[in-house]
C-alpha positions in Angstrom: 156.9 -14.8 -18.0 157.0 -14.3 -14.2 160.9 -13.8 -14.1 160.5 -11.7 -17.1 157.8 -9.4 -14.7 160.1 -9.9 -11.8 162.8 -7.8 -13.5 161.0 -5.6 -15.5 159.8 -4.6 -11.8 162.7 -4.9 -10.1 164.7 -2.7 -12.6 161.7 0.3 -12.1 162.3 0.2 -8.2 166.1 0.4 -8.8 166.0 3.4 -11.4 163.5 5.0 -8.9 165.5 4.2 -6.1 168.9 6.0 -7.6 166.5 8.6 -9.0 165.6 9.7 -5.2 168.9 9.2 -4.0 169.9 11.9 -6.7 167.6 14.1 -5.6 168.5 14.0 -2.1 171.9 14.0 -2.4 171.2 17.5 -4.6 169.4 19.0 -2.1 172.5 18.4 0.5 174.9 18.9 -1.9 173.3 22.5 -2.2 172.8 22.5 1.2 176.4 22.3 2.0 177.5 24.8 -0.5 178.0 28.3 -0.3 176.2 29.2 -3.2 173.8 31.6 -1.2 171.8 33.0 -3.8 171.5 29.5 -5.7 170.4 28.0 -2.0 167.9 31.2 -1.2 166.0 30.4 -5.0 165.8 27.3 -3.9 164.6 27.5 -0.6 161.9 30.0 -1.8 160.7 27.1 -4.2 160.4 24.9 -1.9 158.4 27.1 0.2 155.6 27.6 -2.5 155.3 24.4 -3.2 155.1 23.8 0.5 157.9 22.0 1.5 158.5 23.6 4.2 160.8 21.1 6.0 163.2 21.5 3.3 162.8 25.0 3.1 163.6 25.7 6.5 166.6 24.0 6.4 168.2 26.4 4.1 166.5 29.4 5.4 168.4 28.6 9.0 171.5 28.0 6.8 170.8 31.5 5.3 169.8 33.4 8.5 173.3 33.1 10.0 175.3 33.8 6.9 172.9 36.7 6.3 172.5 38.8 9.4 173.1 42.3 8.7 173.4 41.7 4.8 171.2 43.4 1.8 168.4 41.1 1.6 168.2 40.0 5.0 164.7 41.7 5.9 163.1 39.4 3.1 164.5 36.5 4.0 163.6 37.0 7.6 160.1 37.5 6.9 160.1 33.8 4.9 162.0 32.5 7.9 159.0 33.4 10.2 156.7 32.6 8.4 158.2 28.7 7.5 158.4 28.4 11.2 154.5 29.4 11.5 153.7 27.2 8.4 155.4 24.5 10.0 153.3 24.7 13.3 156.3 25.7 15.6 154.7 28.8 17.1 157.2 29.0 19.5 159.7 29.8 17.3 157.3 31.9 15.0 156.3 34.1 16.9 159.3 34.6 18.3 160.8 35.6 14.8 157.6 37.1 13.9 158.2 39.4 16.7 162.0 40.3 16.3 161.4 41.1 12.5 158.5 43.7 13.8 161.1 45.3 17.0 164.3 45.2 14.1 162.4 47.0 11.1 159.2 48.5 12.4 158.9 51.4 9.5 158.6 47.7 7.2 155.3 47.6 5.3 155.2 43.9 7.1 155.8 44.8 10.7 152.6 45.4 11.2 151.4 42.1 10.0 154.5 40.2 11.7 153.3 41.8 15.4 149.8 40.9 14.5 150.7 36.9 13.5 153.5 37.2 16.8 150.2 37.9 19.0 148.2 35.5 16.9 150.7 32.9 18.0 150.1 33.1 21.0 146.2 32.8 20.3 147.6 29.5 18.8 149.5 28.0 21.4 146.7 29.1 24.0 145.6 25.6 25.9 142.2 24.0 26.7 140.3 26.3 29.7 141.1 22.9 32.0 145.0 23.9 31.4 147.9 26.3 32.7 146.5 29.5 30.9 150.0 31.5 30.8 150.0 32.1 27.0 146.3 32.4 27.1 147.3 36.0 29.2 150.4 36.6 27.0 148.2 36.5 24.4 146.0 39.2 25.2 148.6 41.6 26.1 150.2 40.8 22.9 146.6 41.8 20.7 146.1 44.4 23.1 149.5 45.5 22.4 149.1 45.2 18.3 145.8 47.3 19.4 147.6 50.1 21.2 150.1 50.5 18.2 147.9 50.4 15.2 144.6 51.3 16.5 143.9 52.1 12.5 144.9 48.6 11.5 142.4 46.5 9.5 143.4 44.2 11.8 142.0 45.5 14.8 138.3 44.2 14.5 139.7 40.5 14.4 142.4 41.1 17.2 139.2 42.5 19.4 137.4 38.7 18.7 140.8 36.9 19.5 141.0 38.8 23.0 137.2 38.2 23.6 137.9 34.4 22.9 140.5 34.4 25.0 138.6 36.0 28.0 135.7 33.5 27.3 138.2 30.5 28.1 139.3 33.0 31.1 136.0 32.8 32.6 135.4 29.2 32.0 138.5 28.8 34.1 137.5 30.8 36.8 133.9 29.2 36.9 135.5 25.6 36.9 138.1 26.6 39.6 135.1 28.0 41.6 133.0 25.3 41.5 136.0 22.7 42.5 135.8 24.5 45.6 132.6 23.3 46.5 133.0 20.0 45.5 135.5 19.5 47.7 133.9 20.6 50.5 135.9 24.1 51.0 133.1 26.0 51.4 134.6 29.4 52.5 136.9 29.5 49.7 134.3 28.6 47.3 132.1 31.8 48.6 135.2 33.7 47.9 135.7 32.4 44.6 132.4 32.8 43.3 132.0 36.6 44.7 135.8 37.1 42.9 134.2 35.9 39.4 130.9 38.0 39.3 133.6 40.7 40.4 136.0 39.9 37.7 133.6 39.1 35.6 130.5 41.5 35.7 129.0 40.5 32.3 129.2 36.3 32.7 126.5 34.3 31.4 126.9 32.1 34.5 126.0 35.2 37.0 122.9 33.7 38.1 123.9 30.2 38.9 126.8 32.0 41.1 124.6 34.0 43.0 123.0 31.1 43.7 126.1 29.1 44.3 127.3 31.7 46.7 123.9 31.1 48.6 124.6 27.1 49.3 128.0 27.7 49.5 127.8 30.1 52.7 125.1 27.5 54.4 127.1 24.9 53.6 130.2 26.8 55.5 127.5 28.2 58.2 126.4 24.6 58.8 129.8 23.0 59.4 130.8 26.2 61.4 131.9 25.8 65.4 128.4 26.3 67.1 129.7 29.8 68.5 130.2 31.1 64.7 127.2 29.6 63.4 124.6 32.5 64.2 126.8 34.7 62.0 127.6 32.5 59.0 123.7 31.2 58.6 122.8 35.2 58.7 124.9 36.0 56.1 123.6 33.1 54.3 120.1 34.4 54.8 120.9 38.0 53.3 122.5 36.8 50.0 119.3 34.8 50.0 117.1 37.8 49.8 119.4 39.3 47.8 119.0 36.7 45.4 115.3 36.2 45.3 115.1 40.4 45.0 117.1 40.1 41.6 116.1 37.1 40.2 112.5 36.6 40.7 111.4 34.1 38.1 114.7 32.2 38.4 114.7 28.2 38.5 117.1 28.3 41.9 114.3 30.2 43.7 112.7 27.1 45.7 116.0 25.7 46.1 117.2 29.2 47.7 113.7 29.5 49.8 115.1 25.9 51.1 118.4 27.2 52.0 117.0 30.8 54.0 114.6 28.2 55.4 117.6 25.5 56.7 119.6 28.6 57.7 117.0 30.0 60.1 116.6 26.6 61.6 120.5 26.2 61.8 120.6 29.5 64.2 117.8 28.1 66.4 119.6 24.7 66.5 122.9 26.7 67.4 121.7 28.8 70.2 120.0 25.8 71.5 123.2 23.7 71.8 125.2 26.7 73.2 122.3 26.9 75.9 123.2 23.2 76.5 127.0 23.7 76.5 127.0 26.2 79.1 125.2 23.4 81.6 127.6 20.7 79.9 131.2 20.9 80.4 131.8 18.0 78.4 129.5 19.3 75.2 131.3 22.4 75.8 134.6 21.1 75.4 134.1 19.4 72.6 132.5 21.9 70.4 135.6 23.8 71.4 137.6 21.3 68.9 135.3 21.9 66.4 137.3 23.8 64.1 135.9 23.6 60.3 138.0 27.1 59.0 141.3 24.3 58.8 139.8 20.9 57.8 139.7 20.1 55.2 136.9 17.1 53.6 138.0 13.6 53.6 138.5 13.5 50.0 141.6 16.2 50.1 143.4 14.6 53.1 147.0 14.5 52.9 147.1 16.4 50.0 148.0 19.5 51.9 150.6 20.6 49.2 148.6 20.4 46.4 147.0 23.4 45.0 143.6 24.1 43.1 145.1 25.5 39.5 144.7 28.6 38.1 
């Protein structure tokens, strides 16, 4: 009985084993031909019933025999849109884009430069990453914008670019804050008055301002003596600044704190530049003190590397 299973089994997998050799070797067989209209019925099939690994291995068959050819447009626009189905935005939006700049009066090239842009939108990285096609994908919405500012389309191309602005901004605000955390206090001034600059409406606008408060003490407080005065005054004025627009904000003792520390850090300076000029010695060495080019103990000898934008 066991043998008699044994073979009955054994003689399914065979028949089912020759049965998808068949198949394959069709597909090749008509995959090597140069039956073109056969092999561009086919690859259409196989595209609806989403194969589209198949598929696009006759469409790229197709594509170079076909260039310039009746028909051509059509199977272009399948082309594209296997590549897109297929998750290789690269190449879709590539090909989305060529089929919109080789037949823009097409009924599709409007919808092939909107999915080119949308691409883009795709392939756009986390905030924490290199945000190139985050930027190509704005001009390329803006661009679809610009030339069919009727479009249907236009409404969801505006929410793609705000999305993409959004992770912008979170970019900027992480970069901003790195600043701080590694100690470069001047640069992270810099960077925060840069974002509320580029980026008037930000939710983060109040945490900045404050930001920008401790990060100008902070720069102030590990100033040379002789630059001090200055830094902890400037300090001081985007404290008042602060507590004038924000006046039920939760930074506003910690601000107070900061104005308060900055006003004792001028008193402390002048007093030590009274000593220095009785004290040679103390004199000299504040001289070294020189906190515009060190950097913090924890970016040492990493003078190459860059904060990424």
């Amino acid at each position: 009985m066991f043998k008699k299973q044994l073979l009955i089994f054994s003689s399914v997998m065979l028949l089912l084993i020759i049965t998808l050799a068949g198949c394959k070797s069709k597909y090749e067989k008509l995959k090597a031909s140069n039956d073109n209209a056969k092999k561009y019925q086919e690859a259409v099939k196989l595209y609806n019933k989403k194969d589209y690994s198949k598929a696009l291995g006759l469409f790229e068959d197709l594509v170079a025999r076909y260039r310039g050819r009746t028909g051509y447009e059509d199977l272009y626009y399948y082309y594209a849109y296997t590549n897109y189905k297929l998750k290789d935005y690269t190449a879709a939006r590539y090909h989305f884009k060529t089929f919109a700049d080789t037949y823009p009066s097409s009924p599709r090239a409007e919808e092939c430069r909107f999915i080119a842009a949308y691409c883009f939108y795709l392939d756009s990285p986390v905030f924490s990453l290199d945000q190139e096609n985050t930027l190509k994908a704005i001009e390329s919405l803006q661009l679809f914008i610009n030339l069919y500012p009727k479009s249907d389309r236009v409404t969801e191309a505006s929410k793609l670019i705000q999305n993409l602005r959004d992770k912008l901004e979170e970019k900027a605000y992480a970069n901003a804050k790195l600043y701080l955390t590694i100690g470069d206090f001047q640069s992270s001034v810099i960077a925060f008055n840069n974002m509320l600059r580029d980026y008037p409406d930000t939710k983060y606008a109040e945490e900045l301002e404050y930001l920008i408060v401790k990060g100008q003490y902070e720069y102030a407080r590990v100033s040379n003596e002789r630059k001090q005065e200055e830094r902890f005054n400037q300090a001081i004025t985007y404290a008042d600044q602060f507590t004038e627009k924000y006046e039920g904000s939760k930074y506003l003792k910690a601000v107070a704190n900061l104005k308060g520390d900055s006003e004792h850090g001028i008193i402390g300076a002048k007093r030590m530049l009274a000593e220095a000029n009785l004290n040679p010695r103390l004199a000299a060495k504040m001289a070294k003190k020189d906190t515009t080019s060190t950097q913090p103990p924890s970016v040492k000898g990493r003078d190459n590397q860059k904060i990424p934008y």
